[in-house]
N, C-alpha and C positions, 0 to 999 in steps of 0.2 A: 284862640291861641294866636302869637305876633307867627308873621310869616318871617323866617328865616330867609328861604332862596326865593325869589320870585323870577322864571323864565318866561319870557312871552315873546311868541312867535317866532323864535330862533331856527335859521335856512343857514347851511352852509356851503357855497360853489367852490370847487377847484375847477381849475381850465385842466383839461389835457390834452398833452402835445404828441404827434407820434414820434417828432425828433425835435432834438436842440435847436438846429435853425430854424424850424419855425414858428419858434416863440419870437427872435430877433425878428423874420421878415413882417410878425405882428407888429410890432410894437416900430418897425423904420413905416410900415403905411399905414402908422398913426390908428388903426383900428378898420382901415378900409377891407383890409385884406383877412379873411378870419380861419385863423391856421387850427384853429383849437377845437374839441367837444365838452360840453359843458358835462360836470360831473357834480350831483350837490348832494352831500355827506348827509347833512339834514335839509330836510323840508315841514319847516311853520311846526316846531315843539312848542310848547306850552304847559306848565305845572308849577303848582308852588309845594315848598317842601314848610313845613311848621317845627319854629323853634321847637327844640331837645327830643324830635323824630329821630330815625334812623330808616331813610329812604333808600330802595332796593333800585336799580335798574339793571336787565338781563336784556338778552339778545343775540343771537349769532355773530360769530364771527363778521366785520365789517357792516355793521348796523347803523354804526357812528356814536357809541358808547364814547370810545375815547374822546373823540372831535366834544361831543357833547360837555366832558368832563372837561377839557381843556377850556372852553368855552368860558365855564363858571368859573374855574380855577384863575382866567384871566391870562392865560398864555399864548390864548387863540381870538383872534376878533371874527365876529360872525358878520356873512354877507346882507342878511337880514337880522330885527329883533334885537330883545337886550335882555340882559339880566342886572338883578337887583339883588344885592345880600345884605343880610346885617350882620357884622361882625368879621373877625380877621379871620381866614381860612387859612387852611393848611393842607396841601392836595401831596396825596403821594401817589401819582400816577404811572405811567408805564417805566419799566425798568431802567434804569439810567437817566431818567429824566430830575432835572435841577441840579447832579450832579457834574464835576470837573475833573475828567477821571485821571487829569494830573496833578490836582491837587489830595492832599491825607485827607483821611475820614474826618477829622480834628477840624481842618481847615474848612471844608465843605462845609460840618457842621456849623461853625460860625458866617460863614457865607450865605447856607440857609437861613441863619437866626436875622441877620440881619436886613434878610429882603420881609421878613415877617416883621418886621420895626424892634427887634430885640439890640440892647446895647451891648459892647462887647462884657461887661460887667454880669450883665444878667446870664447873657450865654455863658460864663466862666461856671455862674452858681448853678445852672441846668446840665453844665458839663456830664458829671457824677453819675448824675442820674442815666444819662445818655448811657456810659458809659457800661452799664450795668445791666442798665435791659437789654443792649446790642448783644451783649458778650461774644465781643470778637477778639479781645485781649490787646496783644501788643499792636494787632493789626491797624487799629484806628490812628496810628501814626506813621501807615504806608501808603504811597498811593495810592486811589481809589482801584485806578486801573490794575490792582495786582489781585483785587479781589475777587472770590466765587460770586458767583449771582446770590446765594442765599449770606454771602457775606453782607453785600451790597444791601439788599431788600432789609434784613434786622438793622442798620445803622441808617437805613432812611426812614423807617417804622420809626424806630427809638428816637430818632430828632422832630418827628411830626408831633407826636401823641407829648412827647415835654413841654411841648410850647404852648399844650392846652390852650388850641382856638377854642372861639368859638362852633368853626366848621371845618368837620374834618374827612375830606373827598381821597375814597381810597378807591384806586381800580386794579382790581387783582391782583395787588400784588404781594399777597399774603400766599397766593399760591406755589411760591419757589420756596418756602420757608419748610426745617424740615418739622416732625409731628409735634415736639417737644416747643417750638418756638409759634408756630401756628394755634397750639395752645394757650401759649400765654399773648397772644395777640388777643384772640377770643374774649378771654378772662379781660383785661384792659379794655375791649371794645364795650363789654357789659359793663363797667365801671362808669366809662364815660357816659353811656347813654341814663346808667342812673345818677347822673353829676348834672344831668342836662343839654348835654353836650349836642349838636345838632350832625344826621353822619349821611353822608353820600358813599353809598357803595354798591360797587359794582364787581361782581363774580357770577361765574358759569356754574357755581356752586349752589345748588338749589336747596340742601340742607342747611347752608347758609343763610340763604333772602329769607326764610323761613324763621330759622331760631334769631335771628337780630332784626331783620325791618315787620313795620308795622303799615308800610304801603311798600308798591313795588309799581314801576312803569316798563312795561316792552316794546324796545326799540326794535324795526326789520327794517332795514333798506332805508334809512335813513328819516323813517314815519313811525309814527305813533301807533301800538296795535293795540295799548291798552291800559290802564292805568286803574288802580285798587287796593284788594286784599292780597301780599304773593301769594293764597293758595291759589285763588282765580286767574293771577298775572300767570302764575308758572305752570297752572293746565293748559294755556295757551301757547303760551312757550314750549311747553315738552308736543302740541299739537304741529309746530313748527318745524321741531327737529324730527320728527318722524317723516312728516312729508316728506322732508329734503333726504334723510335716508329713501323714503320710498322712491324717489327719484332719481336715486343713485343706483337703485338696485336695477339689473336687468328688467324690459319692459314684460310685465305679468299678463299673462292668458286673460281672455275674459270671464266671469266667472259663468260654468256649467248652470242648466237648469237643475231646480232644484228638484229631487226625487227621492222618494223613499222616506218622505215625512212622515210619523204617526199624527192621527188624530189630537193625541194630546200634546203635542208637541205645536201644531198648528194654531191651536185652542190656548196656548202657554200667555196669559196675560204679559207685555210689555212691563220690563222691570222697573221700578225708579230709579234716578241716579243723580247724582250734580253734574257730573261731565262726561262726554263720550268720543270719541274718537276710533278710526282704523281705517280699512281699504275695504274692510266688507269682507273680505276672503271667509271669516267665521262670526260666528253672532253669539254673542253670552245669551241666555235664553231666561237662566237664574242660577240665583245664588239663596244657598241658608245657614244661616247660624245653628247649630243644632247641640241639645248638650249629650250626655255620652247615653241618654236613652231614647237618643234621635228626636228630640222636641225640638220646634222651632222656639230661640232663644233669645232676645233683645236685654235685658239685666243678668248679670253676668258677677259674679261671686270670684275676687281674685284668686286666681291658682286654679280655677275649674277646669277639668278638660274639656274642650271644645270639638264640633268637628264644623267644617266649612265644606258645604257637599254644590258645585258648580258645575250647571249641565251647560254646556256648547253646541251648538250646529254647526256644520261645513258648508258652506257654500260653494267652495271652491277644494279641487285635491291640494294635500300639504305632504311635504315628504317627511318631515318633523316637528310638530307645532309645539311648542311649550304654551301651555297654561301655570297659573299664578296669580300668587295677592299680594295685597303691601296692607299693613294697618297703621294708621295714623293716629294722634290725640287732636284736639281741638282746634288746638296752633296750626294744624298740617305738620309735625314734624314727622317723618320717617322713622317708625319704633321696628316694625320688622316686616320682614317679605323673603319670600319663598318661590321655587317652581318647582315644576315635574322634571324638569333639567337637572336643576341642584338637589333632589332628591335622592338617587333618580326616581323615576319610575315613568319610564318616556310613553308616552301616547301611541308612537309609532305612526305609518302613514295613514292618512286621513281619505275620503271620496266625497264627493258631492254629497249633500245631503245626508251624511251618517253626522249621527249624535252620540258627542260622548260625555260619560259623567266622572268628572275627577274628586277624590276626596282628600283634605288634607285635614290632621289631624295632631294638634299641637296643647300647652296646656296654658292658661291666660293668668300669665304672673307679670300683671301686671298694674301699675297704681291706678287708685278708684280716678275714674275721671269719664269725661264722653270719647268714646272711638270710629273713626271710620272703616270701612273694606274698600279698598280697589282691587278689582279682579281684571285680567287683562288674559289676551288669546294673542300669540304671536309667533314669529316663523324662529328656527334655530337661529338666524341673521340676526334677531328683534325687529324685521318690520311687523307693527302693528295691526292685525286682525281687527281688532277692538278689544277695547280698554275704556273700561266705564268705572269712573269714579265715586265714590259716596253711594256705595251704591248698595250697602249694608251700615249701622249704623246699631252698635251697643253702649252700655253704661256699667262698666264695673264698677263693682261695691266690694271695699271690705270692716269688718268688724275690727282691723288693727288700724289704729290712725298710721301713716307714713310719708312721707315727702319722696320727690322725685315720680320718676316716668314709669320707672319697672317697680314690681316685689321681688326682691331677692330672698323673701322667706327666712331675712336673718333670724337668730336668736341670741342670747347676752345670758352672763354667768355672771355671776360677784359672788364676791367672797371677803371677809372681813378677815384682815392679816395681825391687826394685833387692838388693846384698847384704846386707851386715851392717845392722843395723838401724842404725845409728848414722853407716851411711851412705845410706842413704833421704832421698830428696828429694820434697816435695810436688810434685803437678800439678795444674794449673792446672784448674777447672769447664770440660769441652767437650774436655780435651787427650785 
């Protein structure tokens, strides 16, 4: 498949200064004198992205997402490296960015068409359309500056996605938009990507990287931590954001010796998993599918009840630990998830060494397809115990064919209202 974006080796420095004059007294001794410390947003990226993809990148906060996106977009020149594209792009990046917020939505909009090589003729006949999926009304003939953020973000959405690039670099800023409008962004992103359309996006939205990209790369501190499938990128990722919680939290005891173990608990075989993570404070020990006459269960009959019976060990004392799972389909998307919190039915404090078994008990209406379990052990806060991914793994069947994720168990009535069609009679709203 042609490559689309091609990045290679891209570093980006800023100098910083602790004050104004000492950028001047650099710059009067010629370089001799060096007022500044070097800060570099990125250091040596590298990835190509493949025509009519739909490329994820995630990251904390100051990763260099944006510098990155600016980068490609061509608004930003990088210290090292270069990038390669094929085809016109069309970047809607952070909030107020390419807009003139003294100029009307109207004006912008042609101001944008034409850095994109659009003639004033063409933008006239994309007008309409703009006009339509913004729906901001009389607005788009105020200035920009009078508008709300989620004004602003649907009338820069609306001018990007009419101009049908080739490539189309969005950096979150679907996030201001309200549910109704984030919606039909979604619906339009799936369009494009089955049009071909090549997409660069970027959100904190991990249900997102998910249901629209088909690779995903994680950016920290201005490097590369890994580039894939998003289910793998965003195990990573979610492995990231915990740390940095666990590091915010108050510094943790060290964990007690362990005591009080049974034989069979010592004896408990190492579960399998795809991914792992936590502090250690508690240990998942296992997990079982089981169906409602306590059988261990892997095929799985849509609508059955289920139970999920997960034993844990303490390592460490907890004053309110929640336990919990999430089930996934194949893609990784997020179909449902639970705790002893949201239940309730709290655990209560915990001691070194004690073992506890939690049961949850739910009924699996849901469409035939492969499924995951994540089970996770963590504090009332949510720092991380451990949290093992994949780490159960069924195959619902059913005897109704159906589309989509869930079974809603619908059912359908007909009725024949009269014969020949040409002798059918309307009835009355309420008859």
């Amino acid at each position: 498949m042609a490559v689309a974006i091609c990045v290679e080796g891209i570093s980006k420095q800023y100098r910083i200064y602790r004050q104004p004059a000492d950028r001047l007294k650099e710059m009067m001794s010629r370089g001799r004198w060096k007022t500044h410390r070097e800060f570099w947003a990125l250091r040596d990226v590298s990835f190509e992205v493949e025509q009519g993809t739909t490329f994820g990148i995630v990251g904390p906060n100051g990763s260099g997402k944006s510098t990155l996106l600016q980068i490609i977009a061509g608004t930003l020149e990088p210290t090292h490296g270069s990038v390669r594209h094929a085809g016109r792009i069309a970047a809607l990046l952070e909030l107020g960015a390419g807009f003139n917020a003294e100029f009307t939505g109207v004006e912008n909009v042609f101001m944008n068409a034409s850095l994109m090589g659009f003639s004033h003729a063409e933008t006239e006949a994309m007008l309409p359309e703009i006009e339509r999926f913004a729906e901001i009304g009389d607005f788009i003939y105020q200035p920009v500056k009078t508008y709300s953020s989620g004004m602003y973000v649907r009338l820069a959405f609306a001018t990007a996605i009419t101009a049908m690039p080739q490539i189309l670099i969005v950096d979150e800023a679907l996030a201001v938009g309200d549910a109704v409008f984030q919606h039909r962004c979604t619906r339009r992103l799936k369009e494009m990507q089955e049009s071909g359309m090549t997409i660069l996006f970027v959100s904190h939205d991990p249900g997102a990287i998910r249901a629209l990209c088909s690779r995903a790369l994680l950016l920290h501190s201005g490097r590369m931590e890994g580039i894939g499938k998003p289910a793998d990128v965003l195990n990573r990722y979610q492995k990231l954001i915990m740390a940095r919680e666990e590091a915010y939290e108050a510094e943790r005891p060290a964990p007690e010796e362990e005591t009080g173990i049974s034989a069979a608990d010592e004896n408990e075989p190492a579960p399998a998993y795809a991914y792992r993570h936590g502090d250690g404070s508690a240990q998942i020990l296992r997990a079982e599918l089981l169906n409602a006459a306590y059988h261990p269960i892997e095929l799985v009959e849509s609508g059955e009840p289920l139970l999920l019976r997960v034993r844990v060990r303490f390592n460490a004392a907890a004053e309110a630990p929640v336990c919990g799972f999430l089930l996934r389909n194949r893609h990784g998307i997020h179909l449902y998830g639970t705790n002893t919190e949201l239940q309730p039915a709290d655990i209560g404090p915990t001691q070194p060494g004690q073992v506890i078994e939690v049961t949850f008990a739910f009924n699996c209406w849901l469409a035939p397809d492969t499924y995951s379990v994540t089970v996770a052990i963590h504090s009332s806060e949510g720092v991380s115990f451990d949290w093992v991914d994949g780490l159960l793994f069924s195959r619902v069947m059913s005897t109704v064919p159906m589309e989509g994720v869930a079974n809603l168990n619908a059912t359908a009535i007909t009725r024949r209202i009269g014969g020949r069609a040409s002798e059918l009679k309307s009835e009355p709203v309420g008859a």
